[in-house]
KOLVEX-251030 format. One line per field, with one value per atom (N, C-alpha, C): atom name; y, x, z; residue in one letter. Coordinates in steps of 0.001 Angstrom, whole numbers, padded with zeros to 6 digits. Example, Ala and Ser with C-alpha at 12.3 -4.5 7.8 and 13.67 -1.06 7.14 Angstrom:
2
a: [N,CA,C,N,CA,C]
v: [-005690,-004500,-003300,-002250,-001060,000030]
u: [013190,012300,013200,012850,013670,012900]
w: [007800,007800,007800,007080,007140,007870]
r: [a,a,a,s,s,s]
END
This chain:
301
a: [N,CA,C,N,CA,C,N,CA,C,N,CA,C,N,CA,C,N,CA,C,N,CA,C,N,CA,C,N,CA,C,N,CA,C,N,CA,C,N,CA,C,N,CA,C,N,CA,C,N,CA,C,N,CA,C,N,CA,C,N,CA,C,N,CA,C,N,CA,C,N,CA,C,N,CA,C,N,CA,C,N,CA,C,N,CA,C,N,CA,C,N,CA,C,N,CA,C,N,CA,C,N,CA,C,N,CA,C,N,CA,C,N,CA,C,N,CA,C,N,CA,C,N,CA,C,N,CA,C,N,CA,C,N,CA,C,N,CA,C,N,CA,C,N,CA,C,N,CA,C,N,CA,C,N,CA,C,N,CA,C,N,CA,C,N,CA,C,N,CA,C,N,CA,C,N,CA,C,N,CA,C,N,CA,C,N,CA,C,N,CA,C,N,CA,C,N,CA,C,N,CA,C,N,CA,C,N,CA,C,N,CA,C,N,CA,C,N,CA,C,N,CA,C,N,CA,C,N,CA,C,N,CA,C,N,CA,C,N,CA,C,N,CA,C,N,CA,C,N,CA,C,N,CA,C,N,CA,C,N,CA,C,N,CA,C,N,CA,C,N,CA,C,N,CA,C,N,CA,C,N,CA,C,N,CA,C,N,CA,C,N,CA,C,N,CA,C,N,CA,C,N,CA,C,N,CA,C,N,CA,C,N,CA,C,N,CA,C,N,CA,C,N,CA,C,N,CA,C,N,CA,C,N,CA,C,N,CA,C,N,CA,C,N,CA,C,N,CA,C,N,CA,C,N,CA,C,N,CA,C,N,CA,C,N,CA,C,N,CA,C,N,CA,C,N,CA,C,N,CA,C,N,CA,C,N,CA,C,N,CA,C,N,CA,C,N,CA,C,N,CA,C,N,CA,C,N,CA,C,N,CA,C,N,CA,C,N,CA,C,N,CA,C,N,CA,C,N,CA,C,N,CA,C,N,CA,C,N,CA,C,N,CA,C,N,CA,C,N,CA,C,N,CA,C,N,CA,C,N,CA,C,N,CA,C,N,CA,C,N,CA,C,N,CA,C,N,CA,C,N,CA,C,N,CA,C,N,CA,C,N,CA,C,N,CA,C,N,CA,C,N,CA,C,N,CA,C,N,CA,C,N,CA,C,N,CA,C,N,CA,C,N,CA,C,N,CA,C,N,CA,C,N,CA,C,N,CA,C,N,CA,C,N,CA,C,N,CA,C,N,CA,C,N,CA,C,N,CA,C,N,CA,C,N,CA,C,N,CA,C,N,CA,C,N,CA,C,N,CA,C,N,CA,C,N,CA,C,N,CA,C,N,CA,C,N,CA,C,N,CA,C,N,CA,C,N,CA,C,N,CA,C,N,CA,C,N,CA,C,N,CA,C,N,CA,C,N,CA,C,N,CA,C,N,CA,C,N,CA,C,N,CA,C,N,CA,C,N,CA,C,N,CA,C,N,CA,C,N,CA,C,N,CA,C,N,CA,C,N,CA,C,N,CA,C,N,CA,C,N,CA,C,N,CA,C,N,CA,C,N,CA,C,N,CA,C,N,CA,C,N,CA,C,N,CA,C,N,CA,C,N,CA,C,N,CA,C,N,CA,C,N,CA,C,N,CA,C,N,CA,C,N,CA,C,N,CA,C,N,CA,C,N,CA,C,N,CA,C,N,CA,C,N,CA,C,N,CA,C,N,CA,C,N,CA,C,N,CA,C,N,CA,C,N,CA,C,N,CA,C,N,CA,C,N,CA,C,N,CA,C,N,CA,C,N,CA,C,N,CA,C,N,CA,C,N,CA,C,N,CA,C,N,CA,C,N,CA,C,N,CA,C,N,CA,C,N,CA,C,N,CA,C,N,CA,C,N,CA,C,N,CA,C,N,CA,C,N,CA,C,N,CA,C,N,CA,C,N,CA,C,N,CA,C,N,CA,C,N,CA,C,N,CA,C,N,CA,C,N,CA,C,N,CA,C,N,CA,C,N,CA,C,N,CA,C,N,CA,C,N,CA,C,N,CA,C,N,CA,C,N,CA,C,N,CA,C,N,CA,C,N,CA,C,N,CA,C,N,CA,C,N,CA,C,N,CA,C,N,CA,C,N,CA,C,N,CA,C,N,CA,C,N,CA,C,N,CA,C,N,CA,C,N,CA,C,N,CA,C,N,CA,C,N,CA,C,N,CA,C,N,CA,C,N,CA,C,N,CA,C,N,CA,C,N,CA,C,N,CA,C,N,CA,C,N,CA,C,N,CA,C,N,CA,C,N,CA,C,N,CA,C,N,CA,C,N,CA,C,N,CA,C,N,CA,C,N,CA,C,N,CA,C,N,CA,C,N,CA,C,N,CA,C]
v: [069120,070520,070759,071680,071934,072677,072816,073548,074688,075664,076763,076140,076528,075958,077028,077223,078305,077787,078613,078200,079785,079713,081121,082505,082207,083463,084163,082942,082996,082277,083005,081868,081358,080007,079682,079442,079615,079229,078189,077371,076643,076989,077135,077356,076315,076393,075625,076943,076804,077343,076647,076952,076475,077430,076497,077470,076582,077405,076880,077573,076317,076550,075986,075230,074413,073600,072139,071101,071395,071836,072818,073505,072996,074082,075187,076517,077540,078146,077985,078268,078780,079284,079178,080488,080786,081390,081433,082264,081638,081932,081208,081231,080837,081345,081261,080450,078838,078899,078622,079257,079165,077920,076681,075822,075699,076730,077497,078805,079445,080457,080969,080344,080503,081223,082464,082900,084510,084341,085797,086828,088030,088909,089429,090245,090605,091423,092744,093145,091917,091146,090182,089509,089132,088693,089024,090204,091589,091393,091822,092073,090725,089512,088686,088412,088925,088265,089809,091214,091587,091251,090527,090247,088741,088143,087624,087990,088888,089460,088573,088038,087288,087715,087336,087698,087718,086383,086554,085190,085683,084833,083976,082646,082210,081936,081793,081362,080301,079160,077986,078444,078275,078625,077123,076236,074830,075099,074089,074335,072843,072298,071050,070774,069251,068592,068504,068476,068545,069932,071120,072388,072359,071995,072188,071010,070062,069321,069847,070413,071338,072767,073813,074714,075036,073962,074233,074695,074205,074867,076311,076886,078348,079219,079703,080175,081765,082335,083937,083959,084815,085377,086723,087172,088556,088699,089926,090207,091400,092121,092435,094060,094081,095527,095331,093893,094169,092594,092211,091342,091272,089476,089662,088223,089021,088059,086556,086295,085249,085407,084689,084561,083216,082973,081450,080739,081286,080401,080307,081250,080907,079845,079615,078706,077247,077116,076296,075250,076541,076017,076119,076137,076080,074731,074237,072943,071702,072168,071352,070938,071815,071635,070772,071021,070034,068531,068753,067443,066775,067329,066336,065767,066451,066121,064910,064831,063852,062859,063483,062525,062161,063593,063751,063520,063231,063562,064898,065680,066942,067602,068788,069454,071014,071429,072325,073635,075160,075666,076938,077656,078422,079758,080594,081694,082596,084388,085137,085053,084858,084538,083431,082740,081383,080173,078967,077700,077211,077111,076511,075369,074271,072938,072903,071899,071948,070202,069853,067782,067579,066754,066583,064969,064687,063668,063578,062924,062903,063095,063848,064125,063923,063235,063187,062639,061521,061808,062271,063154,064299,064748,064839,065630,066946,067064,068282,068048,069647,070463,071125,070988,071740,071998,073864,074690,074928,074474,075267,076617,077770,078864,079531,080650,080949,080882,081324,082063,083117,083769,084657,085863,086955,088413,089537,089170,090153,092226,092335,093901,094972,096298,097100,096589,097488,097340,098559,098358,099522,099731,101366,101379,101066,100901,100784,102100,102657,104255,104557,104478,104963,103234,102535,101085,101935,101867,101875,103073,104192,105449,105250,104709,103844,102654,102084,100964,100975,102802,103008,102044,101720,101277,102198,102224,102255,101901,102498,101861,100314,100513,099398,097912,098413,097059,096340,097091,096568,095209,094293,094170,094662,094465,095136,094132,092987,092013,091441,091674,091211,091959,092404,093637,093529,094757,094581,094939,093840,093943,093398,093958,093388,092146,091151,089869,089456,089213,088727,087338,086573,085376,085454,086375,086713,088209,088138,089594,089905,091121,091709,092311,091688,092111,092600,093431,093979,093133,092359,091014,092182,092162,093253,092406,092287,091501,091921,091652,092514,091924,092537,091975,091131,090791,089675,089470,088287,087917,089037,089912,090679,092030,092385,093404,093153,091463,090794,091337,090386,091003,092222,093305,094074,095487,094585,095600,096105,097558,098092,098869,098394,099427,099940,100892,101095,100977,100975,100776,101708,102902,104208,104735,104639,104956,104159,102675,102206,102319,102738,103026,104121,105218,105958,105882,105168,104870,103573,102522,101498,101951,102928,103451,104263,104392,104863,104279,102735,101762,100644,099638,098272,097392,097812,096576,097143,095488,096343,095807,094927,095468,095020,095102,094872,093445,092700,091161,091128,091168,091310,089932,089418,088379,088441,087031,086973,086067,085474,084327,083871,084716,083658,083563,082615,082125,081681,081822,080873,079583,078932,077848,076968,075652,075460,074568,074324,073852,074602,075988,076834,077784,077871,078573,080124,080454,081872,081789,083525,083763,085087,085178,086551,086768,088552,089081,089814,090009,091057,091699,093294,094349,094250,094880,095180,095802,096416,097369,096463,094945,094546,094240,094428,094483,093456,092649,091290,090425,089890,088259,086837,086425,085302,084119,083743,083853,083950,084405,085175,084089,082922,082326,082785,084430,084387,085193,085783,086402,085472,083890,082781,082423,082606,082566,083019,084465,085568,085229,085202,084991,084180,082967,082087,081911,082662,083206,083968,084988,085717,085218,084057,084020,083191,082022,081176,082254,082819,083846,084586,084936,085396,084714,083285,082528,082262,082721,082275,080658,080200,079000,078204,077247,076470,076055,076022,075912,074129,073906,072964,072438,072961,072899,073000,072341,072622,073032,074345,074927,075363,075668,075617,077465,078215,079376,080115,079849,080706,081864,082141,083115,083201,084621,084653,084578,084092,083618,084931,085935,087368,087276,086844,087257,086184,084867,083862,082643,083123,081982,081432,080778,080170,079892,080163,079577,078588,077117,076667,076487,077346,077288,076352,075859,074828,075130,075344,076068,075678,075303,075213,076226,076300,076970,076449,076520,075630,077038,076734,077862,077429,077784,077521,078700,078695,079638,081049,081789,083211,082918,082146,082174,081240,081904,081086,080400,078986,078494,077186,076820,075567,076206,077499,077861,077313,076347,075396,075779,076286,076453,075680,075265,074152,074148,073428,072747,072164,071860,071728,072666,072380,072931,072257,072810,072198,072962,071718,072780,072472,073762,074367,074870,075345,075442,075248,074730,074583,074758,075728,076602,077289,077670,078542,080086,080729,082040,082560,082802,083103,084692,084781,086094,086200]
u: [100236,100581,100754,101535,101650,100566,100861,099406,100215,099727,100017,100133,101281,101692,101419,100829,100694,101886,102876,103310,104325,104500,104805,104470,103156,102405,102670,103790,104274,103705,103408,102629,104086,104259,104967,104185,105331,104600,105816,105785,106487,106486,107916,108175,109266,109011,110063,110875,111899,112859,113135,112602,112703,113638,114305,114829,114686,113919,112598,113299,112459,113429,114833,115222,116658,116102,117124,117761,118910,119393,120609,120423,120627,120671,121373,120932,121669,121836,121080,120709,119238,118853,117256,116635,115327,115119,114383,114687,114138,112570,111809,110729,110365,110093,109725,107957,107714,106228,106159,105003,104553,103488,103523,102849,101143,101106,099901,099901,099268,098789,098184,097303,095717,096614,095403,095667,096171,097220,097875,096796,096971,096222,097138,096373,096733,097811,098247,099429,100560,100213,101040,101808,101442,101586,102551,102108,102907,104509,103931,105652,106233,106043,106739,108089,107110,106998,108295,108148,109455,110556,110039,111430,111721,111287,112451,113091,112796,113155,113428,112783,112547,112028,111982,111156,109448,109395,108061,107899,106951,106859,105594,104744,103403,103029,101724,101075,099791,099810,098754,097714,096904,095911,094802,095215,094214,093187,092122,090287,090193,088812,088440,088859,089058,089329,088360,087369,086373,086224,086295,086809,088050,089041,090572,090591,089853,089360,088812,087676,086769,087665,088242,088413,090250,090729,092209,092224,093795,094345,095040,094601,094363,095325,095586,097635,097509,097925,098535,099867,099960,101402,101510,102802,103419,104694,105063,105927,106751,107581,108019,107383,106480,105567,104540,104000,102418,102004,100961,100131,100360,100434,100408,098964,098503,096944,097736,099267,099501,101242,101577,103441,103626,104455,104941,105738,107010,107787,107405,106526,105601,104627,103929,102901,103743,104905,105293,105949,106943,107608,106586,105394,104357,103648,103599,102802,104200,105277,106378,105934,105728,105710,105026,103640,102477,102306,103062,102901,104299,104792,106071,105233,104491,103702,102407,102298,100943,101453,102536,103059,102171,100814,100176,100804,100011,100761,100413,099304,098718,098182,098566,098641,097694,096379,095630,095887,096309,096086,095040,094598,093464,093975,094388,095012,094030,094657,093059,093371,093919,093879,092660,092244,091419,092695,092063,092440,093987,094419,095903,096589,096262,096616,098405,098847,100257,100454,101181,100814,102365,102656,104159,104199,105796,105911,107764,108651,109976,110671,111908,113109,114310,115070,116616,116147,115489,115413,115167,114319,113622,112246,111789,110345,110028,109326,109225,107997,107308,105570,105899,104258,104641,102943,103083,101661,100902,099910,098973,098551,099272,098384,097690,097136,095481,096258,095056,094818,095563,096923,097511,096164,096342,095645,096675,096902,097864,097138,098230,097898,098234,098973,099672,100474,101211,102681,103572,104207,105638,106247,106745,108010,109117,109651,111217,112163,111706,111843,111952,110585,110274,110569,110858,111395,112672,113378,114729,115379,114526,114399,114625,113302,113125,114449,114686,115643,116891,117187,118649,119198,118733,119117,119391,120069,119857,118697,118233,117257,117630,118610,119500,119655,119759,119621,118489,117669,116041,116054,115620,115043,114173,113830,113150,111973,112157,111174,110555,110391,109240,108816,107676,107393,107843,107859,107567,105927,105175,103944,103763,102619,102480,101081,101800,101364,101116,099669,099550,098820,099094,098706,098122,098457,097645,098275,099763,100749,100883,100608,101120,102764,103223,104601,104938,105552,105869,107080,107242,108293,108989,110251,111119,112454,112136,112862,114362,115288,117013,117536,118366,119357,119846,120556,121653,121742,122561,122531,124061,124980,125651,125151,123995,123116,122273,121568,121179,122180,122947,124247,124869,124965,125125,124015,122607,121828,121963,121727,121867,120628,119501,118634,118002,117728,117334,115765,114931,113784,113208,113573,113168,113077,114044,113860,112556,112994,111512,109478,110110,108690,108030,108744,108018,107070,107613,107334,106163,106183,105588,104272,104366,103127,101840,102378,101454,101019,102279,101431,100330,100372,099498,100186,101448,102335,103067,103015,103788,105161,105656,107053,107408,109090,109666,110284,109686,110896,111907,112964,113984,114203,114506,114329,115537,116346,117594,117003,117092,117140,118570,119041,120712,120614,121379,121836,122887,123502,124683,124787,123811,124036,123559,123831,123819,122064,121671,120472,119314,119587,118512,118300,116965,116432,116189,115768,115750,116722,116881,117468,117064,116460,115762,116588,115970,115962,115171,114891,113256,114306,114025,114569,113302,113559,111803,112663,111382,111320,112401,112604,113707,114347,114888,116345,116110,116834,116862,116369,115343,114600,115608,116009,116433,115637,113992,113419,112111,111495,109978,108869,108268,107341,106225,105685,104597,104494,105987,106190,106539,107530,107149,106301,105096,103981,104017,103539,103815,104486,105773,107107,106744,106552,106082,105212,104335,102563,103207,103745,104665,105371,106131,107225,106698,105460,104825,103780,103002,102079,103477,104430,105469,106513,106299,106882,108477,108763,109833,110057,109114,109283,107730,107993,106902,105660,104488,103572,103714,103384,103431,104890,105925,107155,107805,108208,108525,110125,110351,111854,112720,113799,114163,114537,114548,114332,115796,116946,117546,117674,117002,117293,117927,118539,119398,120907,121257,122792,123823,123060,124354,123847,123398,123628,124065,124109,124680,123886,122808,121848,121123,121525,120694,119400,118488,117437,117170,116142,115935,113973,113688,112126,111980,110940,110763,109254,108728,107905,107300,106049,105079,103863,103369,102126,101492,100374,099405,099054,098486,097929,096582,095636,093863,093313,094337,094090,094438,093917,094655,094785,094360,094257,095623,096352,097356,096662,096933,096496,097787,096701,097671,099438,099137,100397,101071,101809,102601,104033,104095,105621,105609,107265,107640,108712,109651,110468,111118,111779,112343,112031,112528,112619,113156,113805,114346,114659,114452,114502,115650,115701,117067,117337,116374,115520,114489,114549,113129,113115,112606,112515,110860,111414,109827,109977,108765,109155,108193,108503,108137,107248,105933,105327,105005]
w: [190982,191213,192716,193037,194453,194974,196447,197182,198086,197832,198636,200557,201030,202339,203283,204473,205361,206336,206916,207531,208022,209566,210323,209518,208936,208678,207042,206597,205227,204597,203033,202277,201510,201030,200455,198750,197623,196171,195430,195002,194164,193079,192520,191157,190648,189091,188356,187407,186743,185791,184715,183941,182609,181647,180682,179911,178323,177733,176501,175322,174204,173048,172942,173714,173483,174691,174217,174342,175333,175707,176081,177452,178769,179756,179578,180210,180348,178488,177971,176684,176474,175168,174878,175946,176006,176847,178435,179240,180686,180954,181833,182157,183421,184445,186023,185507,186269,186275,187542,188158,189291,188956,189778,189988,190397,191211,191804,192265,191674,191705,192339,192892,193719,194904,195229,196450,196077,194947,194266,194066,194440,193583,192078,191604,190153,190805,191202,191952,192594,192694,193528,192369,191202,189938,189923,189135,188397,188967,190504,191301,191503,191797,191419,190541,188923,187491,187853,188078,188104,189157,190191,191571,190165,189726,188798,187334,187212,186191,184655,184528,183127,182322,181268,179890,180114,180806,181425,182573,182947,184249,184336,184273,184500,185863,185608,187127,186603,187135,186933,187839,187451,188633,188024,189161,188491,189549,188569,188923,188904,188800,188288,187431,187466,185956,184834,184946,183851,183201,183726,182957,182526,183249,182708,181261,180893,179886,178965,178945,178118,177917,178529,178515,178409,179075,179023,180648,180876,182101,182097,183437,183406,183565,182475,183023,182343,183677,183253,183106,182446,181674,181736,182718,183038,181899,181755,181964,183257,183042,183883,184303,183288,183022,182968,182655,182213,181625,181978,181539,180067,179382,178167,177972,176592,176727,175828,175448,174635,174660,174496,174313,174538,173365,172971,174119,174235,174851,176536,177242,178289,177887,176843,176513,176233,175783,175434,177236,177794,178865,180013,180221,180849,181006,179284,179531,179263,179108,179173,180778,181603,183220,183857,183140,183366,182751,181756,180844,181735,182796,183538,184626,185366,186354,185601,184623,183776,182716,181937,181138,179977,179753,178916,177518,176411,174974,174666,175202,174859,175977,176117,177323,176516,177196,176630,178069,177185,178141,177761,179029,178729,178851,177826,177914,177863,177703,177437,175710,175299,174177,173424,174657,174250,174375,173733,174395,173253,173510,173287,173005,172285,172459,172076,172847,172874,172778,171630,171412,171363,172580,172726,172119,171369,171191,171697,170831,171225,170222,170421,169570,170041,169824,170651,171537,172045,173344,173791,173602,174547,174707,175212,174886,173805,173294,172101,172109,172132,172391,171380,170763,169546,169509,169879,169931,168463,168593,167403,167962,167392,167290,166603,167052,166257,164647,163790,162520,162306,161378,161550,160859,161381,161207,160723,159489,158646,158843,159372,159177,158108,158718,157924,157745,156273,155569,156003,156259,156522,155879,155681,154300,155060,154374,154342,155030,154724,155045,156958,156957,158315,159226,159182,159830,159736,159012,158890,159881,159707,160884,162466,162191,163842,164217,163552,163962,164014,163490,163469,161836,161093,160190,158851,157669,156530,155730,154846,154002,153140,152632,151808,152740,154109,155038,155261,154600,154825,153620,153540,151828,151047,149994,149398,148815,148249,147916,148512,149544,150450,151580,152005,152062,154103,154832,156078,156607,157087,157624,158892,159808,160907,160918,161385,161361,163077,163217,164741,164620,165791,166196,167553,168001,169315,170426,169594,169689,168474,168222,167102,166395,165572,165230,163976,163603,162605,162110,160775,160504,159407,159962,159140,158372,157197,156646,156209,156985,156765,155675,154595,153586,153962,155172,155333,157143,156723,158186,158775,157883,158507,159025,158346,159023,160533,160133,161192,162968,162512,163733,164195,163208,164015,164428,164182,164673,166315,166273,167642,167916,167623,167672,169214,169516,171384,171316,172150,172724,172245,172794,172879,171446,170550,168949,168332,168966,168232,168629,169624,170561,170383,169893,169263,167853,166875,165714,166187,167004,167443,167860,168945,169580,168747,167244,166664,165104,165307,164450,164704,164111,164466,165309,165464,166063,167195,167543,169484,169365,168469,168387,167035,166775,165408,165829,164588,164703,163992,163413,162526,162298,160824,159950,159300,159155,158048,156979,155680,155378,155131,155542,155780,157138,157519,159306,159023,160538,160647,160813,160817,161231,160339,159471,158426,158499,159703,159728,159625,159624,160002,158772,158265,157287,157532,158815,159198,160864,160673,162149,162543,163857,163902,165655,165841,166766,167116,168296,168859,170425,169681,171052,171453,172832,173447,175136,175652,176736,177877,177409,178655,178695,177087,176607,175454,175104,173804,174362,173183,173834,172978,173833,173118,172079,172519,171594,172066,170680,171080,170048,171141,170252,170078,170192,169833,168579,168115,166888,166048,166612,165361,164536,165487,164513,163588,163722,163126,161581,162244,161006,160287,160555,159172,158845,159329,158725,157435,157605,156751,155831,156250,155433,154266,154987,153710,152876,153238,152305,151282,151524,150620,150030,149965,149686,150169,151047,151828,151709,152302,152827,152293,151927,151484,152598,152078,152727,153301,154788,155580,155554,155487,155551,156653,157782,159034,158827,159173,159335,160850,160483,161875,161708,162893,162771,164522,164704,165658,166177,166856,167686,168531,169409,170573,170105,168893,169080,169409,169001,168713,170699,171433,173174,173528,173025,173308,174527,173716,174153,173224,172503,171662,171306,170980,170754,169439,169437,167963,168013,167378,167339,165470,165723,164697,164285,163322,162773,161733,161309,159693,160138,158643,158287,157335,157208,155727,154927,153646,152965,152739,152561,152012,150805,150123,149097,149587,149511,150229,151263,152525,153887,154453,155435,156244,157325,157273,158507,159139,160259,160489,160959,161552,162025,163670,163599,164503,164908,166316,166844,167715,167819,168659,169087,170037,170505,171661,172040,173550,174685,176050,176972,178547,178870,179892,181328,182429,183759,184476,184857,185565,186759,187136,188681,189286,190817,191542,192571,193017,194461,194519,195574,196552,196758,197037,196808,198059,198931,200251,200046,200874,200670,202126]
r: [x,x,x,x,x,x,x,x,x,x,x,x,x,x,x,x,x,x,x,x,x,x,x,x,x,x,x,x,x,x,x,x,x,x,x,x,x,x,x,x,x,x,x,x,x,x,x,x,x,x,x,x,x,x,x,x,x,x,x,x,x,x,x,x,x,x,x,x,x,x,x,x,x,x,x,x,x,x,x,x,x,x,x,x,x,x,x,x,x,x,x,x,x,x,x,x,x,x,x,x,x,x,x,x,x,x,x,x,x,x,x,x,x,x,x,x,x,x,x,x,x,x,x,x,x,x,x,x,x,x,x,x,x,x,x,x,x,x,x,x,x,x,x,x,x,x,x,x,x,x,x,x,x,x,x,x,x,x,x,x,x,x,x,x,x,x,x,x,x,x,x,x,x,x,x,x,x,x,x,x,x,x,x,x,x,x,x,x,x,x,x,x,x,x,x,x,x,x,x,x,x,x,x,x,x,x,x,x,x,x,x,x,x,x,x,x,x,x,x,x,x,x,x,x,x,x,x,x,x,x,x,x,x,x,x,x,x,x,x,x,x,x,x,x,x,x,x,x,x,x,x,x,x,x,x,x,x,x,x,x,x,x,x,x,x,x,x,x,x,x,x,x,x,x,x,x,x,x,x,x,x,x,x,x,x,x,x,x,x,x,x,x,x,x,x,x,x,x,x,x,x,x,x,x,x,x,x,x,x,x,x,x,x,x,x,x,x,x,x,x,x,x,x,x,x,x,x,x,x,x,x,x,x,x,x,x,x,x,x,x,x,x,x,x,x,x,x,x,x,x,x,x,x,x,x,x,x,x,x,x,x,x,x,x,x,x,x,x,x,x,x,x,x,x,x,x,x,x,x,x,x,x,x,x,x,x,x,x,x,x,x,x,x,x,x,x,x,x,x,x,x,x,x,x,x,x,x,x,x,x,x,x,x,x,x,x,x,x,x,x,x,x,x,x,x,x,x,x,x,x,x,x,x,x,x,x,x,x,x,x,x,x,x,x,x,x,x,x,x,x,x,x,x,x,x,x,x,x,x,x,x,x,x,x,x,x,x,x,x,x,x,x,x,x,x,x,x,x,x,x,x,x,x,x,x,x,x,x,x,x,x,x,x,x,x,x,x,x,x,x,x,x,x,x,x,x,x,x,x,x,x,x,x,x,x,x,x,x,x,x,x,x,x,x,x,x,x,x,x,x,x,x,x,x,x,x,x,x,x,x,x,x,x,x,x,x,x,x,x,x,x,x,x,x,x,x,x,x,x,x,x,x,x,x,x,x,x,x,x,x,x,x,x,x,x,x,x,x,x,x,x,x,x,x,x,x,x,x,x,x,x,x,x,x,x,x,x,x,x,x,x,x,x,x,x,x,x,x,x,x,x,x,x,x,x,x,x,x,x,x,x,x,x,x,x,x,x,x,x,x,x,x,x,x,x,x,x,x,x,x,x,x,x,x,x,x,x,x,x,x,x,x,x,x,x,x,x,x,x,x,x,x,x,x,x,x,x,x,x,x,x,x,x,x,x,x,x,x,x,x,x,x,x,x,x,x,x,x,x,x,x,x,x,x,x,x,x,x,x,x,x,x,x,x,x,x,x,x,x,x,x,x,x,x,x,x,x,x,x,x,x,x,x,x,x,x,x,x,x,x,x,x,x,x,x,x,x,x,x,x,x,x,x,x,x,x,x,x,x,x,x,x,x,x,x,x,x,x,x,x,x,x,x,x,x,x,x,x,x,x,x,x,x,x,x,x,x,x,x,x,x,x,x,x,x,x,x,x,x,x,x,x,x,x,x,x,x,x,x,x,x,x,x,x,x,x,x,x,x,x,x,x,x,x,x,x,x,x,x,x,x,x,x,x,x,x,x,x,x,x,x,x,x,x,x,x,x,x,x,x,x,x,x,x,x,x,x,x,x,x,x,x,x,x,x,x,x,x,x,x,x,x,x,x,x,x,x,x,x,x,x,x,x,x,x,x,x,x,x,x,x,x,x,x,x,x,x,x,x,x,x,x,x,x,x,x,x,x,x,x,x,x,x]
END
């Protein structure tokens, strides 16, 4: 890891650019990690994580090795508003970073979420991390009705056989299951319509779900609006989703599927996904895939 540089009264910080969830530069979604951290205050974070304006931004903050062993390595996660205690494709393109610098098979990180294991092996040629996250924590159910309100939708665009509930893994999401992947596409829903309805449920945002896709490999295709416009993809609502989708039989229990996001902005995302069942209980919920870097620079304070 790098070391904070003093030099003409500037601190210097090293960062990498990742763009996670694809195989694919200039695809998938972006992620600023700061190498080291140490030294930042919590304000210093924050404004960073918005002077780059990403989905979200990390910061390593390494300790000893014998805690970073026992406990995981110590990584905050911004977004461009606010601290998040968990989010996938930061957790994922985070220890993609570290496991380049170690060449680890398993890279543990210490979120406030708790500890994180991430067990990379190869695909294509490539490296592929693939996170165990928590125990899904099924919440409320939503009608059809008041989703459809909020999202600018029809009722009829909703489905109907499988219910919409909010499902967390460490973010909470409301998994809104659409008729088709032509509803999928031309959703337009704004922030502001859904944030009202959001702020006074269980869930901090809506994931929208096809089981059609375009793409002939992929079993689901989703989208998530949110306060900073479209996420190309959101691994901490993957969870989520196929916590969901196996308890409702979507998708078979320990079944690894492939799930796109991003394509209607034209960044692709491919998140790769299982869940186990233990009788009523979902467990064993696993997101995964690529990630690749695209930038590496310093950020002068």
């Amino acid at each position: 890891m790098s070391k904070i540089i003093m030099s003409n009264q500037k601190r210097r910080f090293a960062f990498s650019q990742m763009d996670v969830f694809t195989a694919v530069p200039l695809e998938g979604n972006q992620l600023a990690v700061f190498t080291d951290g140490r030294g930042l205050s919590d304000a210093e974070m924050q404004a960073i994580a918005k002077e780059t304006n990403l989905s979200e931004t990390t910061f390593i903050l390494p300790r000893d090795a014998a805690t970073e062993k026992q406990r995981g390595v110590h990584v905050r996660i911004f977004t461009v508003d606010e601290e998040l205690p968990f989010a996938g494709h930061p957790t994922l393109g985070t220890a993609m970073v570290l496991r380049g610098n170690t060449g680890a098979d398993e890279v543990a990180l210490e979120l406030k979420v708790g500890r994180i294991p991430i067990r990379f092996s190869q695909h294509d040629g490539m490296p592929f991390g693939m996170m165990m996250q928590r125990d899904p924590e099924f919440g409320h159910k939503h009608t059809r009705e008041d989703v459809a309100r909020a999202a600018g939708l029809s009722v009829d665009d909703i489905a109907a056989d499988v219910p919409i509930q909010t499902v967390s893994t460490g973010n909470a999401f409301a998994i809104v299951p659409v008729k088709s992947l032509a509803v999928l596409q031309r959703l337009a829903p704004t922030w502001s319509g859904m944030k009202g309805y959001l702020e006074k449920s269980d869930a901090k945002f809506f994931y929208f779900v096809s089981r059609e896709a375009l793409s002939p490999e992929a079993t689901l295709q989703a989208r998530m609006i949110f306060y900073n416009g479209e996420d190309p993809a959101t691994g901490s609502a993957a969870g989520p989703c196929i916590a969901w989708a196996v308890k409702y039989g979507v998708v078979a229990p320990d079944q690894q599927v492939l799930l796109e996001q991003g394509v209607e902005m034209k960044r692709r995302s491919r998140i790769f996904f299982s869940a186990g069942r233990e009788g009523d209980r979902i467990v064993n919920v696993r997101v995964g895939g690529h990630a690749v870097e695209v930038v590496r620079g310093e950020l002068f304070l």
